[in-house]
Backbone as CSV, one residue per row, in Angstrom:
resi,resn,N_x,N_y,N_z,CA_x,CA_y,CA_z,C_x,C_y,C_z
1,UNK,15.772,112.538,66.226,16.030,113.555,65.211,16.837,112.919,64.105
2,UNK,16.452,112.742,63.044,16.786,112.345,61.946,18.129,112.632,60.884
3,UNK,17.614,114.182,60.973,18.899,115.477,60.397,19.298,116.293,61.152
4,UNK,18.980,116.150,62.303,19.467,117.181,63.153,20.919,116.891,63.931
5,UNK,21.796,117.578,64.117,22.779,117.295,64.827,23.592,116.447,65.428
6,UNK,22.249,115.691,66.727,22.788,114.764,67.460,21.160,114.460,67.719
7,UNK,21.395,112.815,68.188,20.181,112.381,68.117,19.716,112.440,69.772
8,UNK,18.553,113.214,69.987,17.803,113.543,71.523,17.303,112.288,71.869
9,UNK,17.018,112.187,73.166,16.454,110.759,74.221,14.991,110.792,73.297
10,UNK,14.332,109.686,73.664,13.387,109.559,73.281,12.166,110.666,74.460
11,UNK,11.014,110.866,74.157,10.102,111.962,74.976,9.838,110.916,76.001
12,UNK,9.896,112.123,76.819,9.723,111.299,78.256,8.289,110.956,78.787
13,UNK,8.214,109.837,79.719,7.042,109.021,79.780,5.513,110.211,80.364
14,UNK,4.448,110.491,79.308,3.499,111.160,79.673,3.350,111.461,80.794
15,UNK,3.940,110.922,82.158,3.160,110.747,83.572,4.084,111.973,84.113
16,UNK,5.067,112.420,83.005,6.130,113.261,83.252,5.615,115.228,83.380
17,UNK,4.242,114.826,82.572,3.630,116.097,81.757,2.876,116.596,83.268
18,UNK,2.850,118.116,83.333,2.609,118.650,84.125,0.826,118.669,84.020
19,UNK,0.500,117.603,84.209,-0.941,117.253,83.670,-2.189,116.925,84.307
20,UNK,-3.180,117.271,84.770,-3.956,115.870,86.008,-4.818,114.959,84.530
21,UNK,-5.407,115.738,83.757,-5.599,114.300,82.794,-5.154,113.981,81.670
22,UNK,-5.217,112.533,81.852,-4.127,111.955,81.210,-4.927,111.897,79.370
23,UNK,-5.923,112.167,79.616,-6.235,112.330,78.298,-5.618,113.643,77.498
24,UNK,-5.562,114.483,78.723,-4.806,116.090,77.709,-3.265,115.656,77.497
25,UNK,-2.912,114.617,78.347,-1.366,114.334,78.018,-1.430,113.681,76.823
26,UNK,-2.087,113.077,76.236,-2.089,112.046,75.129,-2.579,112.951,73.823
27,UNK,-3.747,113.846,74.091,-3.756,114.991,72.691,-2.434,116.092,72.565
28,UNK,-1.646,115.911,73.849,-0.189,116.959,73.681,0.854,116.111,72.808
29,UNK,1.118,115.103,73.006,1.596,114.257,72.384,1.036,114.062,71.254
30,UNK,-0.038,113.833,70.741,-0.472,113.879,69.428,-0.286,114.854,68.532
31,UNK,-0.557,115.816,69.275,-0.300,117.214,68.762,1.148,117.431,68.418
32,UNK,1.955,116.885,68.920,3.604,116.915,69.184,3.820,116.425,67.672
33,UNK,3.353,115.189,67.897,3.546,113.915,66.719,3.754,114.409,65.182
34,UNK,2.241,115.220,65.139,1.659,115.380,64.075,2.810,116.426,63.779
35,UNK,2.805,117.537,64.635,3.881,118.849,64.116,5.380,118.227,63.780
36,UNK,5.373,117.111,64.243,6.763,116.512,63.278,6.793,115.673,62.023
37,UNK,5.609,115.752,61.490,5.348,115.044,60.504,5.062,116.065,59.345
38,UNK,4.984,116.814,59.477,5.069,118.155,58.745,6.054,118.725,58.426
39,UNK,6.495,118.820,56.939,7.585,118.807,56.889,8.242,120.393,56.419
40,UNK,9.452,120.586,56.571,9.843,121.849,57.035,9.329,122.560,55.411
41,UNK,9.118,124.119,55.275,8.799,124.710,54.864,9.872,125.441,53.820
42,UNK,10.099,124.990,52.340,11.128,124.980,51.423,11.147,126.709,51.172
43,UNK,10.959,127.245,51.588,10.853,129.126,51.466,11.994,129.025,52.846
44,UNK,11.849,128.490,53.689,12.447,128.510,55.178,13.784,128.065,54.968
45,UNK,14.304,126.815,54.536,15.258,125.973,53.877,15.783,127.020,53.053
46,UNK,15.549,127.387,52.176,16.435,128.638,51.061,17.115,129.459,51.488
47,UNK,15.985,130.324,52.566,16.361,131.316,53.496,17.912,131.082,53.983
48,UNK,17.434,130.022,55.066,19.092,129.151,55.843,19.869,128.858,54.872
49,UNK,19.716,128.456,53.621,21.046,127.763,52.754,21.525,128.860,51.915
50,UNK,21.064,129.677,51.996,21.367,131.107,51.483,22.561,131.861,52.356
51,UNK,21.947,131.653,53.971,22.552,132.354,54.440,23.851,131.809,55.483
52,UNK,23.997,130.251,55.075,25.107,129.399,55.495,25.420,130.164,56.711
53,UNK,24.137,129.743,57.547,25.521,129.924,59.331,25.660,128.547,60.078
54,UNK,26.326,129.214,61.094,26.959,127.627,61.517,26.469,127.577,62.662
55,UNK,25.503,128.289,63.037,24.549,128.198,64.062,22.945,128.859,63.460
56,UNK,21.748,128.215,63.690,20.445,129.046,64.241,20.319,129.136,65.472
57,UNK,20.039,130.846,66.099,19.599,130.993,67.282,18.492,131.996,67.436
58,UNK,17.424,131.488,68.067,15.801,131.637,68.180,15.880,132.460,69.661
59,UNK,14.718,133.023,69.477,14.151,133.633,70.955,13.448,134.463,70.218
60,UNK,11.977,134.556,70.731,11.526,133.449,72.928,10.868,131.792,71.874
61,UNK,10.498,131.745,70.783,10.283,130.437,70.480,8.961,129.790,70.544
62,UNK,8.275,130.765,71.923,6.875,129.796,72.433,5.952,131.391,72.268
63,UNK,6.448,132.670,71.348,5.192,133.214,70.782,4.137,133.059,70.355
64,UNK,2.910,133.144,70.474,1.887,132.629,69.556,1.522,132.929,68.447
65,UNK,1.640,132.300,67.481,1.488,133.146,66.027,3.091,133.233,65.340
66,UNK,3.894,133.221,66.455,5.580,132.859,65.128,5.711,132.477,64.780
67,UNK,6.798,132.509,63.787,7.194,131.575,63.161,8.871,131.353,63.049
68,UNK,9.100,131.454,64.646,10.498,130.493,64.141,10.519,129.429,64.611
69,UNK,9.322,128.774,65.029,8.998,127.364,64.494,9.519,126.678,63.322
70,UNK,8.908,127.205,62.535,9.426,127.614,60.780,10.972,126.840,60.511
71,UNK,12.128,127.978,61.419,13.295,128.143,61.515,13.543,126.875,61.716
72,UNK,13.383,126.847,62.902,13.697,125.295,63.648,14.190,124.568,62.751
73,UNK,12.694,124.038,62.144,12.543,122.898,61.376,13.272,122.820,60.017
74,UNK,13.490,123.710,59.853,14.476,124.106,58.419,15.280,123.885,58.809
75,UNK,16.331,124.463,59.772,17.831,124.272,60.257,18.035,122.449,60.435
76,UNK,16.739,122.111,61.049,16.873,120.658,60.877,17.213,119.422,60.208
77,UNK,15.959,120.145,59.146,15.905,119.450,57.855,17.598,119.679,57.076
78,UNK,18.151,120.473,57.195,19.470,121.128,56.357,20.617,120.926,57.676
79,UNK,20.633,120.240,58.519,21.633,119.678,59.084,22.522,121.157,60.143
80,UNK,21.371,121.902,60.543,22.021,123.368,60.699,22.262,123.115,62.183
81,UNK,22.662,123.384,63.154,22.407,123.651,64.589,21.381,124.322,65.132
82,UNK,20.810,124.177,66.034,19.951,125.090,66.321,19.699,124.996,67.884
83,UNK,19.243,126.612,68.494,19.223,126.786,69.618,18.562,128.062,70.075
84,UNK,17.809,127.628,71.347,17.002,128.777,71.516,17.518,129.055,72.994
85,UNK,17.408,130.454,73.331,17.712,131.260,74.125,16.741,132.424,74.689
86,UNK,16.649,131.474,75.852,15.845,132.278,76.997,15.517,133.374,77.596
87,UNK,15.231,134.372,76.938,15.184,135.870,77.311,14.662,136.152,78.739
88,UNK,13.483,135.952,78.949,13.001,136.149,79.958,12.412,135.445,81.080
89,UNK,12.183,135.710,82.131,12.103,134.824,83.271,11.142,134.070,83.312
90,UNK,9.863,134.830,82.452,8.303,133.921,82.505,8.156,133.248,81.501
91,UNK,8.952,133.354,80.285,8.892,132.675,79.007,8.960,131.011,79.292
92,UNK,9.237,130.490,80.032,9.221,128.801,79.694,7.543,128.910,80.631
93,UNK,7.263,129.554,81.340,6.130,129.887,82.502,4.529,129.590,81.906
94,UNK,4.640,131.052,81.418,3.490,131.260,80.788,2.931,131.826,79.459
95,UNK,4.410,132.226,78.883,4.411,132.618,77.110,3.780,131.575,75.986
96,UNK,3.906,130.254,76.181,3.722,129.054,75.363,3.839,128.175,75.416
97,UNK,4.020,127.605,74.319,4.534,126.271,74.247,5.692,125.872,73.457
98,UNK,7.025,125.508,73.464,7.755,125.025,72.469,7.445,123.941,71.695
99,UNK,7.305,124.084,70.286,6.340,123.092,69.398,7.298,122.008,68.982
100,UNK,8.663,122.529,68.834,9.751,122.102,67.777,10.845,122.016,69.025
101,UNK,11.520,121.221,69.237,12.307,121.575,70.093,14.015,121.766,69.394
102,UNK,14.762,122.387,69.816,15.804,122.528,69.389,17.088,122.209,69.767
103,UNK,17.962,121.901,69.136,19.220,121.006,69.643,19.844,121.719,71.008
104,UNK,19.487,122.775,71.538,20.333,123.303,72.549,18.937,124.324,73.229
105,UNK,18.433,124.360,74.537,17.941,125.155,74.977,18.552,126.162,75.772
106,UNK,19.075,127.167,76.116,19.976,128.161,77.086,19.285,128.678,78.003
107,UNK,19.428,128.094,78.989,18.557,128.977,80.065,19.396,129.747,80.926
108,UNK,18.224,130.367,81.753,18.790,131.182,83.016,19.556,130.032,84.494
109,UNK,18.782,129.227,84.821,18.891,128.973,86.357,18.667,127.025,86.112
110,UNK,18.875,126.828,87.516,17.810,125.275,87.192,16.342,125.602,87.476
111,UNK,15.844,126.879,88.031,14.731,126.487,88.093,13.868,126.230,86.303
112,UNK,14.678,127.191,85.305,14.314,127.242,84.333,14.593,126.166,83.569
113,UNK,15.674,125.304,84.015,15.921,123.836,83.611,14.518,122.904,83.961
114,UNK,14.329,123.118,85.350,12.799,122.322,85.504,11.697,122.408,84.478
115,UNK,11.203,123.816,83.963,10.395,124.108,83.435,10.412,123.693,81.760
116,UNK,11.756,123.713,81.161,11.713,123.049,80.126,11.777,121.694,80.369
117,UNK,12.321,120.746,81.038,11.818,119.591,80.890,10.497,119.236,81.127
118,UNK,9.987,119.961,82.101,8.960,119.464,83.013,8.156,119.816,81.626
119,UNK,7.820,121.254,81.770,6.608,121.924,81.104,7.086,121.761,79.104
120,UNK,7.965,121.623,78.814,8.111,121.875,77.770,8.520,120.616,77.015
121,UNK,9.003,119.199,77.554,9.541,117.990,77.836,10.582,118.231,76.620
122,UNK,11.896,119.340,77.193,12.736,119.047,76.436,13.503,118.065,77.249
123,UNK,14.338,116.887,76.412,15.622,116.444,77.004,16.762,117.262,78.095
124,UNK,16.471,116.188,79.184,17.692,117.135,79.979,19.145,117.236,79.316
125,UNK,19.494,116.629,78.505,20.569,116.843,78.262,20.668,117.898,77.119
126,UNK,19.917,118.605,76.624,19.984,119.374,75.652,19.792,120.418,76.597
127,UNK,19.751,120.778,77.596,19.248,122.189,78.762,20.572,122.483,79.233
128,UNK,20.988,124.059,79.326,22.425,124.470,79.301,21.913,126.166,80.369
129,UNK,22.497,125.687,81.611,22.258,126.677,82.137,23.511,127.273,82.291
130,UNK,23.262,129.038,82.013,24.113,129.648,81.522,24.149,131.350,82.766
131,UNK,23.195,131.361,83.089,22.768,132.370,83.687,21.889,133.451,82.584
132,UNK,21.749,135.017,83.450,20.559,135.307,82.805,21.697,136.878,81.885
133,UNK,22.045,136.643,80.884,22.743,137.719,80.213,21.561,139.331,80.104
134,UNK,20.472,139.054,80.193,20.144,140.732,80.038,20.092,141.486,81.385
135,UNK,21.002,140.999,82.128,21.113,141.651,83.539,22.316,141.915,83.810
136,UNK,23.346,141.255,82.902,25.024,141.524,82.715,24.999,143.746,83.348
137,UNK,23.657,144.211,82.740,24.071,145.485,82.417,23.707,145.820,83.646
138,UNK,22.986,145.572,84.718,23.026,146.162,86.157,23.728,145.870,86.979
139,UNK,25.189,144.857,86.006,25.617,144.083,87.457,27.020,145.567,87.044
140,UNK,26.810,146.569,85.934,27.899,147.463,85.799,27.939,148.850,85.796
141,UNK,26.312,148.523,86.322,25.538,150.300,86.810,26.612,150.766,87.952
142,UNK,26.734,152.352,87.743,27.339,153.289,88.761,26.570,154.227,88.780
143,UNK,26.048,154.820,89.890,24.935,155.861,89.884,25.915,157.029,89.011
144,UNK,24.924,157.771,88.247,25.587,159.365,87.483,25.227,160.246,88.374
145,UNK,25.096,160.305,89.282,24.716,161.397,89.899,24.653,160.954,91.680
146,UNK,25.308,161.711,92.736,25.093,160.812,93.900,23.755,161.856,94.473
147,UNK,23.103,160.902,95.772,21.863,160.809,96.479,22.038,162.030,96.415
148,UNK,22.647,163.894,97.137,22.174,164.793,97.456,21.583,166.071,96.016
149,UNK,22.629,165.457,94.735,22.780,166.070,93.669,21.087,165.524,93.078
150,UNK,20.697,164.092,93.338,19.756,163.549,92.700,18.317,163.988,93.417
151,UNK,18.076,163.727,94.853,17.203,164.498,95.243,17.309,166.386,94.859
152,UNK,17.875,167.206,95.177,17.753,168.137,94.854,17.251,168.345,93.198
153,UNK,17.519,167.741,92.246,17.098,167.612,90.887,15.207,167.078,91.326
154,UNK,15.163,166.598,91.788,13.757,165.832,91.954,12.830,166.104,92.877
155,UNK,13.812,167.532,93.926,12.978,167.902,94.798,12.251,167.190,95.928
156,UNK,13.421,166.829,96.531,12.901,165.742,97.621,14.039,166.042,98.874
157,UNK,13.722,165.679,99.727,15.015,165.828,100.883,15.691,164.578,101.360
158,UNK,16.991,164.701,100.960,18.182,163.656,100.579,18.561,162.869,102.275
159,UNK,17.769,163.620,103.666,17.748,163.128,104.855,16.551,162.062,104.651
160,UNK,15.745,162.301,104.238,14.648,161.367,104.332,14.857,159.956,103.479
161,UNK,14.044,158.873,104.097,14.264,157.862,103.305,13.429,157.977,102.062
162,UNK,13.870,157.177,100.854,13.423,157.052,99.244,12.919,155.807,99.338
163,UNK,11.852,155.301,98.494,10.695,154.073,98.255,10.439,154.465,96.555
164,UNK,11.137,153.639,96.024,10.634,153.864,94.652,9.642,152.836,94.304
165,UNK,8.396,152.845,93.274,7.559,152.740,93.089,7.804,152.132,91.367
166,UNK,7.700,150.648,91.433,9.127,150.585,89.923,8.349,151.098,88.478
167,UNK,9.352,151.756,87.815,9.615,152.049,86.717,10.135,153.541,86.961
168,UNK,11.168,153.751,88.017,11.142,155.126,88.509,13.007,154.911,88.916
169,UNK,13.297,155.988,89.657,15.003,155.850,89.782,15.167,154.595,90.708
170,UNK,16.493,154.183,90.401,17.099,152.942,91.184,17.871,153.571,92.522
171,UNK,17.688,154.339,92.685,18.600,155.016,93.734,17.759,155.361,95.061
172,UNK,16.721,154.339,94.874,15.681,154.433,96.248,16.055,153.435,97.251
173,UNK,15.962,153.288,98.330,15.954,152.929,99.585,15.746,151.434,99.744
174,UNK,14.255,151.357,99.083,13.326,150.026,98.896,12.939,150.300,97.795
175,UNK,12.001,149.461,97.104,11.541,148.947,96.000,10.105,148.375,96.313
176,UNK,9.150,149.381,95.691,7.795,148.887,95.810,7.631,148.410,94.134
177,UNK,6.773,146.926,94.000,6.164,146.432,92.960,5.244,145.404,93.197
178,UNK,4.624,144.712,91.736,3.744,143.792,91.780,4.308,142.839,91.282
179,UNK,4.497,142.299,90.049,5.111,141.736,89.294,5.999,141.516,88.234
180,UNK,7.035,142.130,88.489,7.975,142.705,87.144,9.296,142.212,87.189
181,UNK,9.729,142.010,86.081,11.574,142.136,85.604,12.358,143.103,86.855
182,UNK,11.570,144.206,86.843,12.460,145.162,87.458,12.663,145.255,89.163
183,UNK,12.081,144.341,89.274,12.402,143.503,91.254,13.302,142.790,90.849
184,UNK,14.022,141.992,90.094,15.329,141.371,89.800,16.151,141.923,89.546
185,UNK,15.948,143.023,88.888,16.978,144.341,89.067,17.314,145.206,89.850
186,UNK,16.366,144.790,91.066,16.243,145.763,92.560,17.347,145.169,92.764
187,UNK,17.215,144.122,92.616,17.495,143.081,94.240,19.193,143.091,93.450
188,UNK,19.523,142.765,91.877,20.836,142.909,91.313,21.463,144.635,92.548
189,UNK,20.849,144.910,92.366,21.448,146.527,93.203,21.460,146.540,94.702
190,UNK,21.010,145.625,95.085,21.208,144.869,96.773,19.643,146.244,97.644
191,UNK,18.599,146.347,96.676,17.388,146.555,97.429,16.505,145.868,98.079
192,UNK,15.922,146.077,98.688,14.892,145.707,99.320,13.704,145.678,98.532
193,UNK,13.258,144.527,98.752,11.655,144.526,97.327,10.637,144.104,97.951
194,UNK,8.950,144.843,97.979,8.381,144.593,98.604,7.101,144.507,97.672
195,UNK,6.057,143.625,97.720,5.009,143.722,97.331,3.680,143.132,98.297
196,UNK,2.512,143.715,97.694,1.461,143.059,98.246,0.703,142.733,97.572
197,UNK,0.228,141.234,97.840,-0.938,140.505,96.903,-2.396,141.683,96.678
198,UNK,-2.230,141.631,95.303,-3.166,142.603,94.552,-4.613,141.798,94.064
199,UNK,-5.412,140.870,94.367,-6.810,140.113,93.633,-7.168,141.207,92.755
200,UNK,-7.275,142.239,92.499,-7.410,143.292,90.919,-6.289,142.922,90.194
201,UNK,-5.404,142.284,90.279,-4.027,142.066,89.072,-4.160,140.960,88.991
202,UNK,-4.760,140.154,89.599,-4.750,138.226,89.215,-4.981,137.950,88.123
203,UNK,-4.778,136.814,87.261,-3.594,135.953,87.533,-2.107,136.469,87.178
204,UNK,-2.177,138.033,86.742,-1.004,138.824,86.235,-0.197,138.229,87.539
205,UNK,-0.832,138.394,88.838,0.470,138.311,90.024,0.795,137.138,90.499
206,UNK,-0.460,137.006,91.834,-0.431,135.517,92.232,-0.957,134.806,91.167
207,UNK,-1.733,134.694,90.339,-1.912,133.325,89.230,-0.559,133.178,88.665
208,UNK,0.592,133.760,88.297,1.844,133.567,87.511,2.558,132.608,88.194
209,UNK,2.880,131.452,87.896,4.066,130.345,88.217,5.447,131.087,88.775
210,UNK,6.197,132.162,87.810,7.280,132.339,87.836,6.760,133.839,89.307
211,UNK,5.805,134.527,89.407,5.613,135.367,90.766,6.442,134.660,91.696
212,UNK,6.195,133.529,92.250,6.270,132.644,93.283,7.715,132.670,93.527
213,UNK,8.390,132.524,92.307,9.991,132.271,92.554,10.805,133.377,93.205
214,UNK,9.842,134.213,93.119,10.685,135.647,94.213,10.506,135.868,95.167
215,UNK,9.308,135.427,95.761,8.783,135.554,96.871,10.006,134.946,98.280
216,UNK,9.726,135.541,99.075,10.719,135.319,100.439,10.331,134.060,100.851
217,UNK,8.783,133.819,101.011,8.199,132.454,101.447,8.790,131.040,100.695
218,UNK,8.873,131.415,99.477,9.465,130.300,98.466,11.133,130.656,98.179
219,UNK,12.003,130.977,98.853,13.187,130.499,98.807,14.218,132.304,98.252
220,UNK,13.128,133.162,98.016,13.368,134.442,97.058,13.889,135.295,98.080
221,UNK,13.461,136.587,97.942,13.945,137.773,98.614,12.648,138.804,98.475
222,UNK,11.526,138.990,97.747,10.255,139.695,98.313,9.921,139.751,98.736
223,UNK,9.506,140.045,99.921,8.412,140.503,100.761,7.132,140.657,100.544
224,UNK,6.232,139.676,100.638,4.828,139.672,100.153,3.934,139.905,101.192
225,UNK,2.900,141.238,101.059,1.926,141.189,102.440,0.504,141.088,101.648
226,UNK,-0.267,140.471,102.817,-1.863,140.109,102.566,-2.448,141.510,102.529
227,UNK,-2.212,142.458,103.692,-3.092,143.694,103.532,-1.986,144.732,103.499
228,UNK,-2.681,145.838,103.404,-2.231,147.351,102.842,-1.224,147.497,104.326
229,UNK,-2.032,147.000,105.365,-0.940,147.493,106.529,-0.227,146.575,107.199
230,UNK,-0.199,145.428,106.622,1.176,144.349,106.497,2.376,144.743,105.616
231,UNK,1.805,145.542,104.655,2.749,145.555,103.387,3.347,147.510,104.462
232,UNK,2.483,147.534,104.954,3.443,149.167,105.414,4.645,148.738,106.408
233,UNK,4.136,147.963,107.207,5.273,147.700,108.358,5.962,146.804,107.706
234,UNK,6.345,145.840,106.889,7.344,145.715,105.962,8.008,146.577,105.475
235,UNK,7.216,147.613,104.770,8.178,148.166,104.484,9.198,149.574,105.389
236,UNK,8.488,149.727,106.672,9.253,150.361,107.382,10.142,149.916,108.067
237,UNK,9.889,148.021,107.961,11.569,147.356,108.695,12.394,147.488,107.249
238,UNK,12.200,147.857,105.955,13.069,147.512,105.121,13.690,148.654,104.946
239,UNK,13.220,150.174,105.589,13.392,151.542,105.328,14.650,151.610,106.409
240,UNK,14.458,150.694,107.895,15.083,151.119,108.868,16.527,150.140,108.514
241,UNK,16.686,149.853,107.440,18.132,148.912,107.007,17.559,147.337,107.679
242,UNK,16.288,146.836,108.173,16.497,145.802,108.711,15.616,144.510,107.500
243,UNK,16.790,144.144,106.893,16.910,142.900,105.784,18.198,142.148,105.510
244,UNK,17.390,141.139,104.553,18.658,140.116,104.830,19.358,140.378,103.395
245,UNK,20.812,141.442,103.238,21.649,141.704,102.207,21.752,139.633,101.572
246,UNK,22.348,139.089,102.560,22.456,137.390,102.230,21.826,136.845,101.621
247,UNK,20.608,136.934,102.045,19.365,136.536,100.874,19.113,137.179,99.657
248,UNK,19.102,138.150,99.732,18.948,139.036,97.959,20.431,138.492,97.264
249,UNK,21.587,138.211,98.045,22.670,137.674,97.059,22.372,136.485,96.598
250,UNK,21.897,135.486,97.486,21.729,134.166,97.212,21.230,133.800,96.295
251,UNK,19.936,135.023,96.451,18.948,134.635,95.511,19.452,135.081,93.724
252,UNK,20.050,136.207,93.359,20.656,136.904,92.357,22.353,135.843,91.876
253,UNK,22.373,135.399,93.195,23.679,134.273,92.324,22.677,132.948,91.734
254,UNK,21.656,132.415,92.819,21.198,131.496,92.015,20.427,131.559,90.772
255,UNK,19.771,132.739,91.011,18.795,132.698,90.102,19.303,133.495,88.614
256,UNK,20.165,134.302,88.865,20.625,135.612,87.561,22.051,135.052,87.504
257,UNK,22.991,134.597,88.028,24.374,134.329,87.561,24.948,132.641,88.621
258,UNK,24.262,132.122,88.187,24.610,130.510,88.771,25.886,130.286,88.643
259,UNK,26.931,130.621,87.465,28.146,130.303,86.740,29.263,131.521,88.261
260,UNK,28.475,132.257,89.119,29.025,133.458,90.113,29.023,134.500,89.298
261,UNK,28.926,135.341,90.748,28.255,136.753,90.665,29.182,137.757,89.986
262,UNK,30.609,137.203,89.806,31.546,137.822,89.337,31.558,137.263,87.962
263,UNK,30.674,136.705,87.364,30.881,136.059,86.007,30.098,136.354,84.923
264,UNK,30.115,137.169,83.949,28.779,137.796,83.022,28.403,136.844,82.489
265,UNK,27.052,136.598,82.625,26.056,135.709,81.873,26.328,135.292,80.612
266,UNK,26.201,137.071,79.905,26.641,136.840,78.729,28.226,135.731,77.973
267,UNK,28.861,136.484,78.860,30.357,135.445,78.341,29.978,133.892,78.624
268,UNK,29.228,134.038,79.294,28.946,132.164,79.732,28.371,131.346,78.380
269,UNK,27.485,132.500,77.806,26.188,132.115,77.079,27.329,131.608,75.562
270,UNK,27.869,132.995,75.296,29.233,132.909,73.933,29.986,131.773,74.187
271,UNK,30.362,131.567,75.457,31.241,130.059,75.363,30.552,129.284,74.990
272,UNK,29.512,128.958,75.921,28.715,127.562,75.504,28.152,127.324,74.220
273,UNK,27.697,128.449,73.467,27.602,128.739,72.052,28.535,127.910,71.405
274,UNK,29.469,128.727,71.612,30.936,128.011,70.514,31.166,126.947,71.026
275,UNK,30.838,126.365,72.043,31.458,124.840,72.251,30.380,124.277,71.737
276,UNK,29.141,124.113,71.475,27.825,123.636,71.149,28.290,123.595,69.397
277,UNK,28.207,124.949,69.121,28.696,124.571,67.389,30.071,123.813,67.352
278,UNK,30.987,124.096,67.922,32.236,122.931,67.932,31.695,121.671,67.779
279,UNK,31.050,121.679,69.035,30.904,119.824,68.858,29.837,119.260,67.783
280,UNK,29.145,119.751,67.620,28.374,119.757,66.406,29.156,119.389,65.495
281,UNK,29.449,120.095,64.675,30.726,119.873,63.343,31.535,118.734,63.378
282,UNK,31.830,118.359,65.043,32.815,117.127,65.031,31.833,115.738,65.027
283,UNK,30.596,115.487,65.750,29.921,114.533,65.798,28.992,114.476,65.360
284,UNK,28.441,115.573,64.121,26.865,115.353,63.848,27.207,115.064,62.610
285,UNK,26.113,114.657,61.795,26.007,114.395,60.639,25.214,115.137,59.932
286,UNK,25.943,116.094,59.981,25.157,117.921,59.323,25.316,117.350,57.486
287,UNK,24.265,118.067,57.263,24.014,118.422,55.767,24.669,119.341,54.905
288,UNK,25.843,119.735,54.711,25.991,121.473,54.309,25.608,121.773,53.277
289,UNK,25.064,123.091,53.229,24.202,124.010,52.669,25.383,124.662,52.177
């Protein structure tokens, strides 16, 4: 990087690219090449020198059709900082591609550290795992209403066990889904999460990279069944209290708050922010605008 900040490792050796041929590794790289030879976009540059900050920060980055690509490369060209921040769990997965890479990536976890180097070949040393800040807000949920007040509103009987069906109350028992955000938010609430492989939702479910990372089989806390009546008697050991509370923590410290479970994402994310523009200012050879 030329104008940018601090100067990144050189790209790491093709054999690195999540690739089987090596010819698609060599048009990714070309493709790479060329998009840096293009030079940043003087409407983009104005924008930033107009608006003198002492940071750019991007998200999700690997849209198709955006343009804070755009951004990037401007903040670059003009000696700006720049950094993108990881919203969501499938975004390094299956959202895109990062074209431009940027002086600071913020992720959730290491698994999301893998995926930008691996899949995205940013520099490891530019990858800053921080935990996952849009979950700060379930780690401070208090039910408004308790179980007998809430069934009676909903017409249900508050003896019987609850199975919510997600996009429905959090105040269920277990947690039925397929593939969603909102099984990481079960499991933030110490539920039980259960799904069953759907072939009508493919590759939405099992084809997704990031599915896998929840799964019980791969290191997670879901419960995945092959048929309709695998997935029932699962879920009647998960109805009768019999699961592992240990594992849904493990998994929610590693995966949603790495920094501990007592530690908001968010505050992690603001520090590392300000220490990132700190050091910037002291060792880069910024342009000011």
């Amino acid at each position: 990087m030329s104008n940018g900040t601090q100067e990144l490792p050189a790209e790491a050796p093709d054999t690195l690219l999540p690739l089987n041929d090596r010819s698609a590794a060599r048009l990714w790289k070309a493709l790479r090449d060329l998009e840096a030879l293009i030079p940043s976009d003087p409407a983009f540059e104005r924008f930033i020198a107009d608006q003198r900050p002492a940071v750019l920060l991007v998200t999700p980055l690997v849209s198709l059709g955006g343009r804070q690509t755009e951004f990037v490369k401007a903040a670059r060209t003009l000696g700006v900082p720049s950094a993108l921040l990881v919203f969501s769990w499938d975004n390094l997965s299956n959202k895109g591609v990062i074209h431009t890479i940027p002086d600071r990536v913020f992720v959730w976890n290491e698994v999301q550290r893998e995926e930008a180097t691996k899949l995205h070949r940013v520099p490891a040393a530019a990858v800053v795992a921080t935990g996952a800040p849009r979950f700060d807000l379930f780690f401070r949920m208090a039910p408004s209403l308790d179980r007998a007040a809430f069934c009676e509103t909903a017409g249900l009987d508050p003896a019987r066990p609850l199975v919510v069906y997600l996009a429905s109350s959090p105040a269920a028992d277990a947690v039925v889904g397929l593939n969603t955000s909102a099984e990481i938010e079960a499991g933030i609430l110490g539920k039980p999460v259960y799904t069953i492989r759907a072939p009508d939702v493919a590759p939405g479910q099992t084809g997704s990279t990031h599915f896998q990372y929840l799964l019980e089989s791969q290191g997670g806390f879901v419960h995945d069944a092959a048929t309709l009546e695998q997935h029932v008697e699962q879920l009647g050991e998960g109805l009768a209290g019999r699961f592992s509370a240990e594992r849904l923590q493990t998994f929610v410290h590693g995966f949603v708050r790495p920094r501990g479970l007592e530690v908001p994402a968010s505050r992690v994310l603001a520090e590392e922010i300000v220490a990132f523009v700190a050091h910037a200012r002291q060792g880069s050879r910024l342009r000011r605008v």
